[in-house]
N, C-alpha and C positions, 0 to 999 in steps of 0.2 A: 427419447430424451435420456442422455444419462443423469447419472445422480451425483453432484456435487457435495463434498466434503468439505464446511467452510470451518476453519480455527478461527475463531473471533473469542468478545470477551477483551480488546485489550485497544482500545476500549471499548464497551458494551455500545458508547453512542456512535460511533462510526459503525460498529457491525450493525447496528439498527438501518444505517443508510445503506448496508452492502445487501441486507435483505428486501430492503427497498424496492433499489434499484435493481438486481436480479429477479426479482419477480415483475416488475412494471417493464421490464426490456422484454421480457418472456411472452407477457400477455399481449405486447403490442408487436412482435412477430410471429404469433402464431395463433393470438384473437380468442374471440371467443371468452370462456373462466377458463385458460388455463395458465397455471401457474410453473413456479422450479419446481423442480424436487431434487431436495437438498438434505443433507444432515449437516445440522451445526450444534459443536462443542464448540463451549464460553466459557472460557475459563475467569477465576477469580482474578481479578484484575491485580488486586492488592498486593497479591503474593509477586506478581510477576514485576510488578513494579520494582519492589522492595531487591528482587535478583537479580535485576537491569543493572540498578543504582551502588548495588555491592558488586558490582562484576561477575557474579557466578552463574558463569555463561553455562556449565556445565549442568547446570542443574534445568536451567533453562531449556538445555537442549532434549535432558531427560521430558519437561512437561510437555514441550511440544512431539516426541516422539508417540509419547503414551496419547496424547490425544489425535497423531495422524493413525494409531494403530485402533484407534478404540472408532474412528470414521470407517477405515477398511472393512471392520468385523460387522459394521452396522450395514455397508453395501456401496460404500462411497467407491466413485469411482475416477475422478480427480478433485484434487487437492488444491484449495485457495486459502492462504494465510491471510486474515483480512485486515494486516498490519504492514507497512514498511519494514519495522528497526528490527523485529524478528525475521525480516528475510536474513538475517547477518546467519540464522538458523538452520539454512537454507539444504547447506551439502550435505548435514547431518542426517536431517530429515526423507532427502534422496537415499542415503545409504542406506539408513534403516528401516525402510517401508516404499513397498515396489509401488504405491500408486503414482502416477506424472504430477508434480510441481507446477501449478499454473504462478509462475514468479512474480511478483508486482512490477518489476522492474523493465521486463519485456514490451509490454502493450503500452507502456508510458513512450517508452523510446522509439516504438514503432509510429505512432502517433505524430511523434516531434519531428520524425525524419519524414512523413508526410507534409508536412507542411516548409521543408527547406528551410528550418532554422537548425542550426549547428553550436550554438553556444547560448547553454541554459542558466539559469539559479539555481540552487535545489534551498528548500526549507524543509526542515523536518526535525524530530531528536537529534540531542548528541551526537547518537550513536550511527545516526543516516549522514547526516551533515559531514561528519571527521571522520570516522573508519571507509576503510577500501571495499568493505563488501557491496554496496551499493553505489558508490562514483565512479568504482573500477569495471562493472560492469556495464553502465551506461558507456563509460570510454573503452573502453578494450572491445565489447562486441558491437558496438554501433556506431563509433566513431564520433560521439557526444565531448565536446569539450565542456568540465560542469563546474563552475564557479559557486561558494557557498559566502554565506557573511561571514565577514570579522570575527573575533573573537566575543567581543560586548554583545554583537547582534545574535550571533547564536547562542550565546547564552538567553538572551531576551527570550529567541523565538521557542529554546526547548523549556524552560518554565512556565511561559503559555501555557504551551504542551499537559504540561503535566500539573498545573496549578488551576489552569481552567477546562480550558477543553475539554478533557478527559469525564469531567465533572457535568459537561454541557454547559456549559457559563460560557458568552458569548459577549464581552466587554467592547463599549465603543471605543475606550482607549487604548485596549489590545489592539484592536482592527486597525486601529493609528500608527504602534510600533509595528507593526506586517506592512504595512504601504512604508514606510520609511524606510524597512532594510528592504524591502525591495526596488525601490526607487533607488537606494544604494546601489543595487545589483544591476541596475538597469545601465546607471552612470557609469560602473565596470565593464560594460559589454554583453550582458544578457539581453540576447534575443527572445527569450521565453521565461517560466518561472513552472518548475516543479514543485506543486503540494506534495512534499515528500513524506506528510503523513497523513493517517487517516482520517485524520479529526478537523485538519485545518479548512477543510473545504466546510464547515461549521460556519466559521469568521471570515474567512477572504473571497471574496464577491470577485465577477468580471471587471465592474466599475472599478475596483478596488487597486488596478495595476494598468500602466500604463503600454504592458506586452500581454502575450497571449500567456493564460494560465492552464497548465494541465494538471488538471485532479487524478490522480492516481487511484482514490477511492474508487471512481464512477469507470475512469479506464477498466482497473482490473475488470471489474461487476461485467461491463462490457462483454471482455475476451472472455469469461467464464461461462456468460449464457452461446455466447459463440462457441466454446468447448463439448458445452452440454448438447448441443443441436447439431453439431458436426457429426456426419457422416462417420463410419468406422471406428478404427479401436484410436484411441487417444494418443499422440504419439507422449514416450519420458522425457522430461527437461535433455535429458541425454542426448536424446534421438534429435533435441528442438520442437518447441510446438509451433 
Protein backbone atom coordinates (compact mmCIF):
# COMPACT_ATOMS: atom_id res chain seq x y z
CA UNK A 1 0.00 0.00 0.00
CA UNK A 2 1.36 3.30 -0.71
CA UNK A 3 1.04 6.29 1.63
CA UNK A 4 -1.22 9.06 0.79
CA UNK A 5 -0.61 12.57 1.45
CA UNK A 6 -4.05 14.32 2.04
CA UNK A 7 -4.18 18.44 2.34
CA UNK A 8 -7.39 18.93 4.13
CA UNK A 9 -8.41 21.38 7.00
CA UNK A 10 -10.46 23.38 4.43
CA UNK A 11 -12.78 22.35 5.58
CA UNK A 12 -12.00 20.16 8.56
CA UNK A 13 -15.70 18.64 7.98
CA UNK A 14 -15.43 17.43 4.58
CA UNK A 15 -11.76 16.08 5.39
CA UNK A 16 -13.44 14.19 8.22
CA UNK A 17 -15.55 12.40 5.46
CA UNK A 18 -12.43 11.99 3.04
CA UNK A 19 -10.85 9.99 6.07
CA UNK A 20 -13.90 8.16 6.27
CA UNK A 21 -14.32 7.12 3.45
CA UNK A 22 -10.57 6.21 2.65
CA UNK A 23 -10.36 3.96 5.22
CA UNK A 24 -13.96 2.16 5.00
CA UNK A 25 -13.01 1.61 0.89
CA UNK A 26 -9.67 0.10 2.27
CA UNK A 27 -10.98 -2.12 4.86
CA UNK A 28 -13.68 -3.32 2.53
CA UNK A 29 -11.20 -4.38 -0.36
CA UNK A 30 -8.71 -5.80 1.45
CA UNK A 31 -10.86 -6.95 4.83
CA UNK A 32 -9.75 -8.01 7.71
CA UNK A 33 -8.40 -4.41 10.40
CA UNK A 34 -6.84 -3.06 7.68
CA UNK A 35 -6.83 0.42 7.17
CA UNK A 36 -4.85 3.59 4.75
CA UNK A 37 -1.92 4.77 5.58
CA UNK A 38 -1.91 8.19 5.03
CA UNK A 39 -0.37 11.44 6.35
CA UNK A 40 -2.72 14.47 6.68
CA UNK A 41 -1.88 18.15 7.05
CA UNK A 42 -4.99 20.37 8.15
CA UNK A 43 -4.51 23.39 7.92
CA UNK A 44 -6.16 26.47 9.76
CA UNK A 45 -9.16 27.05 7.85
CA UNK A 46 -9.63 30.64 8.99
CA UNK A 47 -6.48 31.85 7.36
CA UNK A 48 -7.32 30.25 4.10
CA UNK A 49 -10.60 31.61 3.94
CA UNK A 50 -9.74 35.07 4.61
CA UNK A 51 -6.85 34.72 1.30
CA UNK A 52 -9.63 33.12 -0.80
CA UNK A 53 -11.87 36.13 -0.12
CA UNK A 54 -8.98 38.99 -0.64
CA UNK A 55 -7.58 37.19 -3.75
CA UNK A 56 -4.19 36.45 -2.54
CA UNK A 57 -3.88 33.61 -4.51
CA UNK A 58 -0.12 33.95 -3.96
CA UNK A 59 0.06 33.33 -0.76
CA UNK A 60 -2.25 30.75 -1.09
CA UNK A 61 -0.20 29.04 -3.23
CA UNK A 62 2.90 29.46 -0.86
CA UNK A 63 0.51 27.40 1.96
CA UNK A 64 -0.24 24.79 -0.04
CA UNK A 65 3.24 24.19 -1.31
CA UNK A 66 4.71 24.12 2.29
CA UNK A 67 2.33 21.68 3.14
CA UNK A 68 2.60 19.22 -0.13
CA UNK A 69 6.41 19.54 0.92
CA UNK A 70 6.11 19.02 4.65
CA UNK A 71 3.67 15.47 3.21
CA UNK A 72 6.83 14.51 0.96
CA UNK A 73 9.45 14.75 3.90
CA UNK A 74 7.00 12.80 6.27
CA UNK A 75 6.89 9.77 3.31
CA UNK A 76 3.81 10.67 1.33
CA UNK A 77 3.76 9.32 -1.69
CA UNK A 78 0.80 10.93 -3.64
CA UNK A 79 -0.94 13.85 -3.15
CA UNK A 80 -4.87 14.45 -2.67
CA UNK A 81 -6.02 18.04 -1.97
CA UNK A 82 -9.21 17.30 -0.13
CA UNK A 83 -10.86 20.43 -1.65
CA UNK A 84 -12.22 21.55 -5.02
CA UNK A 85 -11.62 25.56 -5.22
CA UNK A 86 -7.85 24.98 -4.22
CA UNK A 87 -7.40 22.74 -7.29
CA UNK A 88 -7.37 26.38 -9.03
CA UNK A 89 -3.60 25.56 -7.07
CA UNK A 90 -3.09 22.87 -8.87
CA UNK A 91 0.14 23.58 -11.51
CA UNK A 92 1.89 25.42 -8.76
CA UNK A 93 1.87 22.59 -6.61
CA UNK A 94 3.10 20.04 -9.70
CA UNK A 95 6.02 22.56 -10.28
CA UNK A 96 7.16 22.78 -6.89
CA UNK A 97 7.00 19.24 -5.44
CA UNK A 98 7.82 16.08 -7.62
CA UNK A 99 4.97 13.88 -5.75
CA UNK A 100 1.77 12.99 -8.55
CA UNK A 101 -1.32 15.20 -8.12
CA UNK A 102 -4.32 12.98 -7.59
CA UNK A 103 -6.75 15.95 -9.18
CA UNK A 104 -10.38 16.11 -7.99
CA UNK A 105 -11.46 16.87 -11.11
CA UNK A 106 -10.41 13.68 -13.06
CA UNK A 107 -12.40 10.76 -11.26
CA UNK A 108 -15.42 13.16 -11.19
CA UNK A 109 -15.27 13.30 -15.16
CA UNK A 110 -14.28 9.89 -15.54
CA UNK A 111 -17.38 8.75 -13.68
CA UNK A 112 -19.73 11.07 -15.64
CA UNK A 113 -18.56 9.76 -18.93
CA UNK A 114 -19.20 6.36 -17.67
CA UNK A 115 -22.53 6.60 -17.43
CA UNK A 116 -23.17 8.64 -21.25
CA UNK A 117 -24.26 11.87 -19.87
CA UNK A 118 -22.51 14.67 -21.58
CA UNK A 119 -23.94 17.92 -20.17
CA UNK A 120 -23.46 18.54 -16.40
CA UNK A 121 -24.27 21.43 -13.51
CA UNK A 122 -21.54 22.17 -11.43
CA UNK A 123 -22.24 23.70 -7.66
CA UNK A 124 -19.57 24.68 -5.75
CA UNK A 125 -17.52 28.19 -4.47
CA UNK A 126 -17.16 31.16 -6.40
CA UNK A 127 -14.23 30.35 -7.46
CA UNK A 128 -15.11 26.52 -8.85
CA UNK A 129 -18.44 27.92 -10.38
CA UNK A 130 -16.75 31.15 -12.44
CA UNK A 131 -12.95 30.66 -13.14
CA UNK A 132 -11.51 28.20 -15.93
CA UNK A 133 -9.51 26.16 -13.70
CA UNK A 134 -12.03 23.62 -13.07
CA UNK A 135 -14.96 24.04 -16.03
CA UNK A 136 -12.00 24.24 -18.57
CA UNK A 137 -10.69 21.09 -17.52
CA UNK A 138 -13.85 19.02 -17.36
CA UNK A 139 -14.29 20.67 -21.17
CA UNK A 140 -11.08 20.73 -22.83
CA UNK A 141 -9.88 17.02 -21.38
CA UNK A 142 -13.21 15.08 -21.38
CA UNK A 143 -15.38 16.70 -23.66
CA UNK A 144 -17.98 17.74 -20.67
CA UNK A 145 -20.11 20.48 -21.56
CA UNK A 146 -20.67 22.17 -17.84
CA UNK A 147 -23.37 24.58 -17.18
CA UNK A 148 -23.33 26.60 -13.73
CA UNK A 149 -26.31 28.86 -12.04
CA UNK A 150 -27.03 32.28 -12.56
CA UNK A 151 -25.65 34.96 -10.97
CA UNK A 152 -28.25 35.08 -7.71
CA UNK A 153 -28.00 31.30 -7.53
CA UNK A 154 -24.28 31.07 -7.09
CA UNK A 155 -24.07 33.52 -5.01
CA UNK A 156 -26.85 31.49 -2.85
CA UNK A 157 -24.94 28.35 -3.24
CA UNK A 158 -21.32 29.83 -2.25
CA UNK A 159 -22.53 31.57 1.08
CA UNK A 160 -23.97 28.20 2.05
CA UNK A 161 -20.71 27.25 1.49
CA UNK A 162 -19.00 29.33 3.57
CA UNK A 163 -21.78 30.44 6.16
CA UNK A 164 -22.79 26.80 6.94
CA UNK A 165 -21.24 24.08 5.72
CA UNK A 166 -17.98 24.74 6.45
CA UNK A 167 -19.24 25.04 10.10
CA UNK A 168 -21.28 21.68 9.75
CA UNK A 169 -24.66 23.30 9.98
CA UNK A 170 -26.92 21.44 7.70
CA UNK A 171 -30.21 23.84 7.21
CA UNK A 172 -33.52 22.32 5.95
CA UNK A 173 -33.99 25.60 4.17
CA UNK A 174 -30.46 25.62 2.61
CA UNK A 175 -31.39 21.88 1.27
CA UNK A 176 -34.49 23.88 -0.41
CA UNK A 177 -32.29 26.63 -2.12
CA UNK A 178 -29.87 23.53 -3.59
CA UNK A 179 -32.90 21.68 -5.10
CA UNK A 180 -34.20 24.94 -6.53
CA UNK A 181 -30.97 25.87 -8.45
CA UNK A 182 -30.69 22.71 -9.50
CA UNK A 183 -34.05 22.08 -10.66
CA UNK A 184 -33.01 25.46 -12.46
CA UNK A 185 -30.15 23.50 -13.85
CA UNK A 186 -32.09 20.65 -14.87
CA UNK A 187 -34.79 23.00 -16.87
CA UNK A 188 -31.20 24.33 -18.74
CA UNK A 189 -30.30 20.90 -19.88
CA UNK A 190 -28.37 19.28 -17.11
CA UNK A 191 -28.13 15.72 -17.47
CA UNK A 192 -26.14 15.22 -14.11
CA UNK A 193 -25.16 17.70 -11.25
CA UNK A 194 -21.54 18.12 -9.80
CA UNK A 195 -21.09 18.69 -5.95
CA UNK A 196 -18.27 20.69 -6.89
CA UNK A 197 -17.40 21.09 -3.36
CA UNK A 198 -16.41 19.20 -0.61
CA UNK A 199 -18.90 19.89 1.91
CA UNK A 200 -22.09 20.01 -0.16
CA UNK A 201 -22.43 16.25 -0.23
CA UNK A 202 -23.32 17.31 3.91
CA UNK A 203 -26.89 18.87 2.52
CA UNK A 204 -27.67 17.50 -0.84
CA UNK A 205 -29.18 13.88 -0.73
CA UNK A 206 -29.88 11.46 -3.97
CA UNK A 207 -33.75 12.24 -3.22
CA UNK A 208 -32.64 15.72 -3.31
CA UNK A 209 -32.27 16.11 -7.47
CA UNK A 210 -34.15 14.93 -9.98
CA UNK A 211 -30.78 13.70 -12.07
CA UNK A 212 -27.92 11.75 -11.08
CA UNK A 213 -25.61 13.50 -8.62
CA UNK A 214 -21.86 13.01 -8.48
CA UNK A 215 -20.02 13.78 -5.19
CA UNK A 216 -16.63 14.64 -5.93
CA UNK A 217 -15.73 14.14 -2.19
CA UNK A 218 -16.53 10.29 -2.21
CA UNK A 219 -15.07 10.06 -6.08
CA UNK A 220 -11.68 11.55 -5.28
CA UNK A 221 -11.61 9.16 -1.74
CA UNK A 222 -12.32 6.39 -4.31
CA UNK A 223 -9.52 7.04 -7.00
CA UNK A 224 -7.09 7.60 -4.10
CA UNK A 225 -7.40 4.12 -2.27
CA UNK A 226 -7.31 2.94 -6.11
CA UNK A 227 -3.94 5.05 -6.19
CA UNK A 228 -2.64 3.56 -3.04
CA UNK A 229 -3.28 -0.23 -3.88
CA UNK A 230 -2.18 0.05 -7.57
CA UNK A 231 0.42 -1.88 -8.65
CA UNK A 232 3.94 0.09 -9.32
CA UNK A 233 5.35 3.49 -9.26
CA UNK A 234 2.40 6.13 -9.47
CA UNK A 235 2.26 7.67 -12.73
CA UNK A 236 2.56 12.40 -12.48
CA UNK A 237 -0.52 14.30 -13.24
CA UNK A 238 2.08 14.94 -16.28
CA UNK A 239 2.34 11.49 -17.36
CA UNK A 240 -1.79 11.13 -16.44
CA UNK A 241 -2.90 8.82 -13.83
Amino acid sequence: MKTLGLIGGMSWESSAQYYRLINEDVRQRLGGAHSAQLLLWSVDFARIKQLQHDGDWDALGAEMIDAARRLQAGGAELLVVCTNTMHKLAPQLEAACPLPLLHIADPTAEAILCTGVRTVGLLGTAFTMEEDFYRGRLSERFGLEVLVPDADDRRDVHDIIYRELIAGMVSEVSRQVYVEVIQRLVARGAEAIILGCTEIMLLVRAQDSPVPLFDTTTLHARAAVDAALARGRIPSQREGL
